[in-house]
BAKEDO-395837 format. One record per residue (C-alpha): y, x, z. Coordinates in steps of 0.5 Angstrom, whole numbers, plus 500, padded with zeros to 3 digits. Layout:
BEGIN
YXZ;...
// end
This chain:
BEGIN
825149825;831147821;831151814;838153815;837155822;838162825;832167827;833170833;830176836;831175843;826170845;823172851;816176851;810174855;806177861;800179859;793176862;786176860;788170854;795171855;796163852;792161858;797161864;793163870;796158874;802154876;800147872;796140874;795140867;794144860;793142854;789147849;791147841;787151837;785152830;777152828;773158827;772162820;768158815;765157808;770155804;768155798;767149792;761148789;759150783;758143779;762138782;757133779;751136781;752139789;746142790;742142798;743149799;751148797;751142803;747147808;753152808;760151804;765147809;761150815;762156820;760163817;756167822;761171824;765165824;760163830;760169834;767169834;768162837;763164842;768170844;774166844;772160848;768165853;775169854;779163855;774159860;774165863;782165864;781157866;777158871;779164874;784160879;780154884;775153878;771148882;777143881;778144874;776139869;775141862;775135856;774138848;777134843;776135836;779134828;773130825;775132818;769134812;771140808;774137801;773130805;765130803;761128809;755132806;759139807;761141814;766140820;769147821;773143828;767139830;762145829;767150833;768143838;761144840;762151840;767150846;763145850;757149850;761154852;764151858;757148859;754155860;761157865;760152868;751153870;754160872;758159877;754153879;759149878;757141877;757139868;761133869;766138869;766138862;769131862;765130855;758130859;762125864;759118865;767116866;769118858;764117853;762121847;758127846;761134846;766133844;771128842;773127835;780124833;784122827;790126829;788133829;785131822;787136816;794136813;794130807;797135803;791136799;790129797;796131792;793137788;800137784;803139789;799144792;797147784;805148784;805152790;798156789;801158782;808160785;806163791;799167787;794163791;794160798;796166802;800167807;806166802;804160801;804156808;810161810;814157805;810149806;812150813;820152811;818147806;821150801;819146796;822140799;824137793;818138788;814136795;817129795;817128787;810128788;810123794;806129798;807128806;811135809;811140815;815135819;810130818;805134820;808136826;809129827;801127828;800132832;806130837;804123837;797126839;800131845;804125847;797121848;794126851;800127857;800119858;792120859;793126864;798122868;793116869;788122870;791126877;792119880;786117881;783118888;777122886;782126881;788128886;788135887;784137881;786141874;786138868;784142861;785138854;782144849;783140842;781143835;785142829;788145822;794151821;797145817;799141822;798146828;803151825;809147824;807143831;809150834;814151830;818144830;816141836;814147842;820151839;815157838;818161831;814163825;813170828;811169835;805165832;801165826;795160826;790164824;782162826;780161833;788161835;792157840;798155843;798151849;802146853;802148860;805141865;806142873;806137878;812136878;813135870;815142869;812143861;811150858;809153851;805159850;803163844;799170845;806173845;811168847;813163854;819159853;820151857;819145853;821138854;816134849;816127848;817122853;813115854;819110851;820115844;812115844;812107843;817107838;814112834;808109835;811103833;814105827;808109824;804101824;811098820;810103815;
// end
């Protein structure tokens, strides 16, 4: 969204269901784009002496931040699998970023992955379902439960602690002031004077990331032993680029969604093309990124 643009209020409000982002029906394909679940985010009391106990639990999920990944993956498979569940194939993918980049401390997306993929394994057992509908377990995609990619990593703007100094000082900390203005971005000019990468950058990523995830799928259907079967792409990923994602590219305002843990927004895309985006509390058709504008930008990002 525009710095200058004009907020309106009349943005359609959307039927509710049992997990209101998830469409009952109507789509061949459903990509899932979620935050990871609530963790320990605190730093270690001497940098040059990480103790054991630190490594066990800062960067990782807390307790209520499991059982809350739990109850959420829960209600969305259910949602998911509530229309024709024994031809829905369900694929977890996940941001493989450390806490403060330390491969001692925790991955907050990659634990709420595994969460995801349990999940759906136990639906799946329940319904008496076959496991291989969770792609990840399925002998034709390696990997183990879930999937980690580069691009659903944490924002690059930590790595230019100037800039996000000057923004906690300005804005009294990291609070909902803090990324209301780094996704408007606000600051543009100091931002660039530091050389960090912006919002729109960060919407970028996970563009170019659906944008695989689209081609994937249009090679997934066609395949005999796909042809009439649903198809879930459940990504974990970070506010820092899933907010401006939602907000410059899918369209969906600042009001309409705020990524919060365990959040999502999807994209939901029917036989015919047909792509909707959803939040909790808005619908709207989108048109994303097509396959000739996806290999330019891919293009351009290996010059650079």
């Amino acid at each position: 969204m525009a710095e200058d643009q004009e907020i309106s209020l009349e943005q359609p409000k959307l039927e509710q269901s049992v997990v209101s982002e998830i469409p009952r029906n109507g789509w061949e394909t459903l990509i899932i784009l979620q935050r990871h679940s609530q963790y320990d985010n605190k730093f270690p009391a001497d940098w040059g002496n990480i103790t054991a106990e630190e490594k066990s639990h800062l960067g990782r999920l807390t307790e209520q931040g499991i059982q809350e990944a739990h109850q959420k993956a829960a209600d969305r498979i259910d949602t998911i699998l509530g229309q024709d569940p024994e031809h829905t194939d369900i694929l977890v993918v996940n941001s493989p970023t450390y806490w403060l980049d330390i491969t001692e401390f925790g991955q907050r997306a990659q634990e709420t992955g595994d969460i995801i993929s349990e999940e759906v394994q136990k639906a799946l057992e329940d319904r008496g379902l076959k496991k291989e509908q969770l792609l990840n377990l399925s002998p034709r995609i390696k990997g183990n439960l879930t999937r980690p990619d580069e691009r659903l990593r944490e924002s690059d703007m930590f790595d230019y602690p100037e800039y996000t100094t000057y923004l906690r000082e300005k804005y009294k900390g990291q609070g909902p002031e803090f990324w209301l203005n780094r996704n408007r971005d606000t600051d543009q000019e100091v931002r660039k004077g530091f050389g960090a990468p912006g919002p729109e950058e960060d919407a970028q990523e996970l563009e170019l990331m659906v944008g695989v995830e689209i081609q994937f799928a249009k090679r997934y259907h066609p395949r005999p032993e796909n042809l009439g079967r649903r198809l879930v792409i459940w990504n974990v990923t970070h506010c820092d680029g899933l907010e401006p994602y939602a907000q410059r590219i899918l369209g969906i305002l600042e009001y309409n969604f705020t990524a919060l843990y365990n959040e999502a927004v999807t994209i939901a895309i029917g036989d015919q093309g047909q792509t909707t985006a959803r939040s909790a509390s808005y619908s709207n058709p989108v048109e994303l990124i097509s396959r000739e504008d996806l290999r330019q930008k891919l293009a351009r990002k290996k010059v650079a």
